[in-house]
Every structure is written in structure tokens, then in C-alpha cells.
N, C-alpha and C positions, 0 to 999 in steps of 0.2 A: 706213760703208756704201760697197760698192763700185758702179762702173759697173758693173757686168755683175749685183749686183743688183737698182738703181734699173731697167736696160733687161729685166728678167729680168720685173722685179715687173708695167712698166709693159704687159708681151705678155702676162702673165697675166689682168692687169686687161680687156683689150680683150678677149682670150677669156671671160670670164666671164660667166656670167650677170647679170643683173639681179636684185634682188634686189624684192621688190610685185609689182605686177600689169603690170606692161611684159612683152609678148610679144612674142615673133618672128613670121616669116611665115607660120609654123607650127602655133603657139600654144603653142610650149615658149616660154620666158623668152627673151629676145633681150640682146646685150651692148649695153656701152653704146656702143659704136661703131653697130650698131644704130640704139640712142637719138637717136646724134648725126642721123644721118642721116634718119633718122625726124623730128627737131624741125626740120630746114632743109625738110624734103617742107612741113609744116604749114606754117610759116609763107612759106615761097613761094607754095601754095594760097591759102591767105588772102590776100598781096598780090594774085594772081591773080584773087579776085573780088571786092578793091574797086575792081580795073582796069576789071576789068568791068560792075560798076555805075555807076562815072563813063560810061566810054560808050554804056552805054543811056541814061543821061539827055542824053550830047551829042545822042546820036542822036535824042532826041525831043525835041528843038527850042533844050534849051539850049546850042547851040554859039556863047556867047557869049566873048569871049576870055578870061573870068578863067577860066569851066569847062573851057576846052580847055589855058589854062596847069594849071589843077591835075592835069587828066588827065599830062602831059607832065611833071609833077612824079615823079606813080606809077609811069609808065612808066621814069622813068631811074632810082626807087630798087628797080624790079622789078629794072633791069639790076645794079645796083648790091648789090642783095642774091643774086641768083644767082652772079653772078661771086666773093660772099663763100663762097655756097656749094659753090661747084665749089674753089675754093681750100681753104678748112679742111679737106673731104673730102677732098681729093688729100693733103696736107700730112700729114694725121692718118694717112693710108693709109701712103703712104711713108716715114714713122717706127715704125710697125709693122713695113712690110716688111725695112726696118733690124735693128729690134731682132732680128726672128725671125731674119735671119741671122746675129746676133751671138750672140746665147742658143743 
């Protein structure tokens, strides 16, 4: 197998549809670059509103310091998982934009 099939295969892959019921924005099939992108949305939302939960309970009265350390726990694995996700997105992008000009 050559390079320029492995990078040929890997840009066709990204373009492809999904195969089940994953849709696009659209509601045709979405690729799995899509997917990717799509599963880091989800789970950033989700940390997003267990932030949120922690601090309405600080706010209503339990701002004692072990609840305000766990808040401060969420909050740097929020940072810590966005920064994962702007990185894998960028990375994954830029290996595509690679290949398309190789292929």
C-alpha cells in the first residue's frame, strides 16, 4: 500500500457519509468529521451544565469551600476539555487539508 493510497483512502473517508442515522445540518447523512465534531459540541454541553449546576447550588447558600473547590475542579476540566477540543479539530482539519492537496 502506498502513501498516496493510505492519504487518498484517508480524504475519502472524511468526505463520506455516515453510514445509520447520524445526519448533517441538513439532514442528509453527515461525515465522520461531522461526528467528530458533533461528539466534542455534546460533551462540552454536558460539562457545560454540570458547571452550571454546581453553581446554582453555590449560589444558594452552599458556598462552602469543599463546593466551591469542586466547582473549580469543573471549571479547569471545562478548560481542559475545550482546549482538547479545539486541538483534535484543528489537527484532524489540517491532515485533511494535507491530504486534499496531496491527492
Amino acid at each position: 500500500m502506498t502513501n498516496t493510497t493510505v492519504t487518498g483512502g484517508l480524504g475519502l473517508m472524511a468526505s463520506s457519509p455516515l453510514t445509520g442515522n447520524k445526519m448533517g445540518k441538513s439532514g442528509a447523512p453527515g461525515t465522520w468529521f461531522e461526528a467528530l465534531a458533533d461528539a466534542w459540541g455534546q460533551t462540552l454541553d454536558n460539562q457545560a451544565q454540570r458547571i452550571e449546576q454546581m453553581s446554582d447550588t453555590v449560589s444558594a447558600g452552599a458556598d462552602n469551600p469543599s463546593q466551591i473547590t469542586k466547582l473549580t475542579t469543573e471549571s479547569l476540566r471545562m478548560s481542559f476539555m475545550s482546549n482538547s477540543s479545539s486541538s483534535s479539530i484543528d489537527s484532524v482539519g489540517k491532515a485533511l487539508e494535507t491530504m486534499a492537496r496531496k491527492g
